[in-house]
C-alpha positions in Angstrom: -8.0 -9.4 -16.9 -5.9 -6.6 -17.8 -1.9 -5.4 -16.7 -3.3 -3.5 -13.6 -5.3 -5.7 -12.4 -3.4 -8.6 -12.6 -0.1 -6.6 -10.7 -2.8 -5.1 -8.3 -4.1 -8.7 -7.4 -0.7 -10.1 -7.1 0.7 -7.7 -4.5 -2.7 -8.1 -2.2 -1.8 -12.1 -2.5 2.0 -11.4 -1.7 0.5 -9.2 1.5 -2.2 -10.9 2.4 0.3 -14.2 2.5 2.6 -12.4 4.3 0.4 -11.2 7.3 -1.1 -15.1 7.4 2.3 -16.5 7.5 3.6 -13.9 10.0 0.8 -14.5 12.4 0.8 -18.4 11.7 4.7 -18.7 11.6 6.6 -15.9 12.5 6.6 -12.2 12.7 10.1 -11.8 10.0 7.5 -12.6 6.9 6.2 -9.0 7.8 9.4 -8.0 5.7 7.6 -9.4 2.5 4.8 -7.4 3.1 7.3 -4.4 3.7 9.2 -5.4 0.5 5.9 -5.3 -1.6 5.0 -2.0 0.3 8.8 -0.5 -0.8 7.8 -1.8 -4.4 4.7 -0.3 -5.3 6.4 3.0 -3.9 8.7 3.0 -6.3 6.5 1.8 -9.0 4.6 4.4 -8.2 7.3 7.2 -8.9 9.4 5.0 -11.6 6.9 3.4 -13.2 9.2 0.0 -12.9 7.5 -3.2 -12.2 9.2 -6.3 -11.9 5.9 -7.7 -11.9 4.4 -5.8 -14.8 7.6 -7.3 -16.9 6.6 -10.8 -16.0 3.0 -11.0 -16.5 3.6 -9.3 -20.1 5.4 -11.8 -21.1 2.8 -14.3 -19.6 0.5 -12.5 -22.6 -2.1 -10.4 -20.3 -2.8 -7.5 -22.1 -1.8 -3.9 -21.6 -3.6 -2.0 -19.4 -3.3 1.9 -18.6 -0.9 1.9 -15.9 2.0 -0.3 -16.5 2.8 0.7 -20.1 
């Protein structure tokens, strides 16, 4: 598994958790999914990830996006 698919897989499971937890617990985990939303945005136009950072230093290998 490469950068981008490993940061692409992780924000699905952050959102997809969030949207379990908000209809099992309580709609307020619907601002994780918002937060993850806000974070690719600015990923997107930065090219900043939090994420990206961590799972380098984890060792997965580079991919195209996150460079």
């Amino acid at each position: 598994m490469n950068l981008d698919r490993a940061v692409l897989a992780f924000a699905g499971c952050v959102v997809l958790t969030s949207v379990v937890l908000a209809w099992l617990v309580s709609p307020y985990w619907l601002l994780l999914t918002a937060f993850a939303g806000a974070n690719m945005l600015q990923a997107s136009f930065t090219g900043f990830c939090p994420a990206a950072m961590v799972f380098k230093k984890l060792g997965v290998g580079s991919g195209t996006a996150f460079s």
